[in-house]
N, C-alpha and C positions, 0 to 999 in steps of 0.2 A: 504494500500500500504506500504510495508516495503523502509525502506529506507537504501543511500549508505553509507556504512561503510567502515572507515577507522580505520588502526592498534595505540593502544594506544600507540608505539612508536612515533608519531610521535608529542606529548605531554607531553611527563614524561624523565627524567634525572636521573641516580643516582646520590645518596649524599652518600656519605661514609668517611665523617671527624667523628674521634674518640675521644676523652676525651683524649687525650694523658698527658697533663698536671694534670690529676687529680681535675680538677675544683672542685669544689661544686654545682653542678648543679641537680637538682630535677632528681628523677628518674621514670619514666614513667615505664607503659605497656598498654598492647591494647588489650582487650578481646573483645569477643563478644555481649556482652550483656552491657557494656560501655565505649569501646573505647579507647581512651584518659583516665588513671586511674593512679592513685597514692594507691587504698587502696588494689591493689592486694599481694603487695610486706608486710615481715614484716621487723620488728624492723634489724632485725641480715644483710639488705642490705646494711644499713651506714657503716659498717666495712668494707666493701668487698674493693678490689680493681678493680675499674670502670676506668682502662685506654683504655680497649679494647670495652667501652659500645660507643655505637655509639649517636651521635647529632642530635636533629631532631629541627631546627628551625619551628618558626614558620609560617603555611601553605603549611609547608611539609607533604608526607605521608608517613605512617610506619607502617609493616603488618608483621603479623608470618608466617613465610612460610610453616609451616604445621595446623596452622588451619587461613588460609584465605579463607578455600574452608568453613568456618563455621561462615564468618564474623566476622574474628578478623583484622578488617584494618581501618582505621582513617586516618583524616590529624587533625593536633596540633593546636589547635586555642584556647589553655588555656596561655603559658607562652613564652616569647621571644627566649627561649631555653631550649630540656631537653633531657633526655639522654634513651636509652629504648637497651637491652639486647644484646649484640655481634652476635645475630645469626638473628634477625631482618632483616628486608629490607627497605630501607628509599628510598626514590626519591622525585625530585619536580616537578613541573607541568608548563606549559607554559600559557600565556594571551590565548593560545586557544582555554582550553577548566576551564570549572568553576567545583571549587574544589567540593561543595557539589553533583553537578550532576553525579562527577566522584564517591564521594565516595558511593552516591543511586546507582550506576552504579553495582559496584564491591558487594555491597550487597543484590543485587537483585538478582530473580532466575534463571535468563537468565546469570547474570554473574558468580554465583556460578557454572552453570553448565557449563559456560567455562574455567573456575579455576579447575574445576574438570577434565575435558578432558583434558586440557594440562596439568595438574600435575601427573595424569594417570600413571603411572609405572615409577615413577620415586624414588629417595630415599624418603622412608615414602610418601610418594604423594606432597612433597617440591614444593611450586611453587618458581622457580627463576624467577628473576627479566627480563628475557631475554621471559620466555615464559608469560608473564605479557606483556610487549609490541607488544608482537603478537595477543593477544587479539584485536576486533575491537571493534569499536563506533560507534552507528551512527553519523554521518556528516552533521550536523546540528552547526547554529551559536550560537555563546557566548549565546545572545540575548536567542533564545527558548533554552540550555538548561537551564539558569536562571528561566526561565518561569514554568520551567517544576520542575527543585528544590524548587522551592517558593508553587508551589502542593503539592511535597510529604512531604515539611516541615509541612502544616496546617493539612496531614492527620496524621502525625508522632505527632503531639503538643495534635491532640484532641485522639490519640490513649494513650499518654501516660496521659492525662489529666482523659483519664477514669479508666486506671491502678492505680492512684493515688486515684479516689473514692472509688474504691474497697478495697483497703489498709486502708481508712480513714472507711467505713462500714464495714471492719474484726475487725478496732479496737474499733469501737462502739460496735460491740457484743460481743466484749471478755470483755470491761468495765463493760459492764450489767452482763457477768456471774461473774465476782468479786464481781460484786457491791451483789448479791445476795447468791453467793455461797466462796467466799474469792476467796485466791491465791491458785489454785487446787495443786500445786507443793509442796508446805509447807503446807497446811492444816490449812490457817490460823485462821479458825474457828470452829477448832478441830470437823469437821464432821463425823459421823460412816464412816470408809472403809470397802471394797469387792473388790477381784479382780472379772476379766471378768465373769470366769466360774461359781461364784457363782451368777451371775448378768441376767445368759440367756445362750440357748443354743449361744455355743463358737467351731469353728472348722475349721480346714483348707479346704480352697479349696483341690479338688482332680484332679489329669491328671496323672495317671498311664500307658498310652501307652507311647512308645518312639520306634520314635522320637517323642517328642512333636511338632512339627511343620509336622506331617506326614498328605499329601493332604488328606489320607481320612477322617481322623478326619474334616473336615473340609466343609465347604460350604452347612450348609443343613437349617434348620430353630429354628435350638434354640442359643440365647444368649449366647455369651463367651465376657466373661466381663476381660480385661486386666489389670495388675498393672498402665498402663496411663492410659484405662478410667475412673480411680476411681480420681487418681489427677488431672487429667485438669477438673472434673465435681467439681458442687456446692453442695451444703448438697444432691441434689437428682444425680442418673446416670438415665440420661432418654435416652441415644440413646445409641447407641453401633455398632462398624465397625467389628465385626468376630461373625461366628456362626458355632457350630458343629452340622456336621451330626447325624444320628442313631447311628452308629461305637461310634464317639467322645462322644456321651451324654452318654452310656454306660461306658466308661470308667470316666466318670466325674463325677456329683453329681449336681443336677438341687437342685438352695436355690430359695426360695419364695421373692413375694415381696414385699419390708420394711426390707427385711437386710440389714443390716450396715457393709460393705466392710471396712477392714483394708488391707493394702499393709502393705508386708513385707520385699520385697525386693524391691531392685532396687530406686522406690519412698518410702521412710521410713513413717510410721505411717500416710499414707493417707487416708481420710476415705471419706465415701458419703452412700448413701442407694440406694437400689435399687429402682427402678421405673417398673419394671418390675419381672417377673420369669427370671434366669440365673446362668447359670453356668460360674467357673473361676478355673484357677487353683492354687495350693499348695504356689504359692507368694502372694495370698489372702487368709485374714479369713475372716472366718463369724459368726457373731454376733445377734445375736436375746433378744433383752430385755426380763424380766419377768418380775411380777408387782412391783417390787423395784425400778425400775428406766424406761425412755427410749431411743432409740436409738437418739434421735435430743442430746439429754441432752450428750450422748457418745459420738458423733460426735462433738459436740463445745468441749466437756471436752479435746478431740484427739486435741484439735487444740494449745494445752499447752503441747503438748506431746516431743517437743524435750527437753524442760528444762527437763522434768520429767525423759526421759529416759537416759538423760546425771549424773541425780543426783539416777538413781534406777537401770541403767544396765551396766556391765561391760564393757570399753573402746571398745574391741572387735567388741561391736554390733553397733558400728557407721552406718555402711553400707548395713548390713543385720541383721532382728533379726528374732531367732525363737518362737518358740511357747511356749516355757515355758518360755523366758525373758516376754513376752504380758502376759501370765497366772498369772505372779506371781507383774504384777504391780498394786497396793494400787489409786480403784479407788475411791474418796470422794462420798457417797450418803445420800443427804440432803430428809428431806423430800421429799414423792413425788409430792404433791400438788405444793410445788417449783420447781423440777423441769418438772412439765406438764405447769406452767407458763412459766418459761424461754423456752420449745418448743414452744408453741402459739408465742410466740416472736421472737425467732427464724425462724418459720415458713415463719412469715409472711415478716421479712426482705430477706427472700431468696428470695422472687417476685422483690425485688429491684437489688439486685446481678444478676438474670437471664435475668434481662433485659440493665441491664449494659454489658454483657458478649453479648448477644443479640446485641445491637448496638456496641458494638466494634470488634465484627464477621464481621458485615457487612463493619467496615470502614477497617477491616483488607484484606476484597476482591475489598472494593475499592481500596487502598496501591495495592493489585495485580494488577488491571485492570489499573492505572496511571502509575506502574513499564510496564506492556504492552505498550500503548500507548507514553510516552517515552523513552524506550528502543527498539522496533521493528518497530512500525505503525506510518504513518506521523500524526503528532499534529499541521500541520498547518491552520485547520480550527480551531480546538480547543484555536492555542495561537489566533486565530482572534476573537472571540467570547470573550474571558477573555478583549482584548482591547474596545472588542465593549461594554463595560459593562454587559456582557450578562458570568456569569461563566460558567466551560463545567459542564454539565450534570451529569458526575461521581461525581464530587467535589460536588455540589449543593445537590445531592441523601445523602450523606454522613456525611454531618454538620448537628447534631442532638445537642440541647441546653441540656446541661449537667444542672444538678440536683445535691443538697449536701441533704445527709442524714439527717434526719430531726435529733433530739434530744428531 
């Protein structure tokens, strides 16, 4: 049963007091990916003048009005006062409704896509503060929406609790390839180099139709592997969301499977191997070992590749690189009996990564099924079951006892 909704006006205030006096007051911003931030800004802000930067005390909120439709919005619950960008929106909120509900509210999908319609053809898709209070809520008391923030806090704590193992297991296996093979960026143990091509077949994907997004290419039964399949996968790419027809695969190039996918564009030096036969196009390469080395061994080596390529390729290729910056970089090969060790190793910690990503898929659909549940559908059996000592059902599915990488 969905419930009655009332307009966020009838909750939220602007604030628009300025820095007029030039204070020394901390300077904020508010992204998406962390909110409430100090490390976006650099050094050359302190000089500026911040008379016109607006104040956001604290348990106020403050959003960019062109990317809130991407969750850049917060309320301040770091410092008693701080100041964030002249072009900002700040407001406060009333006892009526609870700040972290509101702010799960506004970054959830149901809100993004009402951010999105109201902001709709307006300058750069700006939401102002006026079409923000036409937004609705469900109408529901202080009481469950607390109830219902104190949920998506424990799934948001154990979501980011397992981002954090995965961070703590990248840098367990990048310690092992040092520990075995040095510091691959300086050569700390002056191993023979090879670049790619002499290391294995080396080649770009191909898509010579255009448009390349043209439907016929499109929908038949072979594998088209994107520059995001390759980055959001783990050492392996085992699934894939696009496939080309007869048309498409002819214009393409079908690689085998056990290549090792490079991104070139867009995701910089992403790598994974295949799991399957597929085709990609010319923003991927592809890489096939020879008996000098192998692909797992390539794949971790890729994972030291931003130092490398910041100290081996011209400023330019920050954002795109081509095929002759990747040919011509100095890759280290140690022994191979070393490195078919460190794959075995490799290998086998990737069963712990894919199961990490595995349960944190799952608690990433439960985060969606609790953003349903309290943002559309009534949760009043559910808050009754949490009192009766009895948790809801999604919550309970979802708490899996997290694991630290052994050593």
């Amino acid at each position: 049963m969905t419930r009655i909704r009332v307009p966020l006006g009838k909750f939220i205030k602007e604030y628009s007091e300025r820095n007029k006096g030039n204070e020394d007051i901390p300077v904020y911003s508010v992204t998406n990916s962390q909110g409430f931030c100090t490390e976006y800004f650099g050094k050359e802000v302190a000089s500026q003048d911040k008379t016109t930067y607006k104040i956001v005390p604290q348990g106020y909120f403050a959003y960019n009005p062109s990317r809130i439709n991407v969750g850049s919005v917060d309320w301040q619950r770091y410092e008693k006062r701080v100041i964030v960008s002249p072009l900002y929106n700040v407001f406060s909120v009333s006892e009526g409704i609870d700040r972290q509900y509101l702010y799960y509210f506004l970054r959830s999908d149901l809100g993004r896509q009402m951010i999105k319609a109201k902001a709709s053809g307006s300058v750069r898709d700006n939401l102002k503060l006026d079409m923000l209070k036409e937004m609705t809520i469900p109408d529901i008391s202080v009481e469950q929406q607390k109830f219902c923030s104190s949920v998506l806090d424990k799934l948001h704590k154990l979501i980011q609790m397992r981002q954090q193992e995965l961070q703590k297991l990248d840098e367990f296996i990048k310690a092992r390839f040092v520990e075995l093979f040095g510091d691959p960026v300086s050569n700390s143990y002056g191993l023979p180099e090879a670049t790619l091509p002499d290391l294995g077949e080396f080649g770009r994907g191909v898509s010579k139709h255009r448009p390349r997004n043209d439907i016929k290419l499109l929908g038949g039964k072979y594998p088209l592997i994107q520059t995001g399949d390759v980055a959001n996968a783990g050492l392996y790419i085992t699934s894939y969301s696009s496939t080309y027809s007869e048309l498409g695969l002819k214009q393409s190039k079908m690689w085998d499977k056990g290549t090792l996918c490079i991104t070139i564009a867009a995701n910089i030096a992403k790598t994974a191997i295949l799991e399957f036969d597929a085709c990609f196009p010319d923003s991927v390469v592809g890489f096939i070992a020879n008996e000098r080395t192998n692909n797992i061994f390539v794949h971790y080596w890729f994972s030291f590749f931003q130092a490398i390529l910041e100290s081996q390729a011209p400023e330019s290729a920050q954002k795109n690189i081509n095929l002759k910056i990747l040919s011509e970089l100095k890759v280290i090969v140690p022994e191979k009996r070393k490195q078919d060790q460190f794959a075995s190793f490799g290998d086998y910690e990737e069963k712990s990564v894919n199961k990490i990503f595995y349960d944190n898929d799952r608690r990433k659909i439960g985060m969606k099924s609790a953003f349903r549940l309290c943002f559309i559908y009534n949760s009043y059996k559910i808050a009754c079951q949490e009192r009766a000592g009895n948790p809801p059902v999604f919550l309970t599915f979802f708490i899996i006892p997290v694991s630290v990488p052994h050593t």
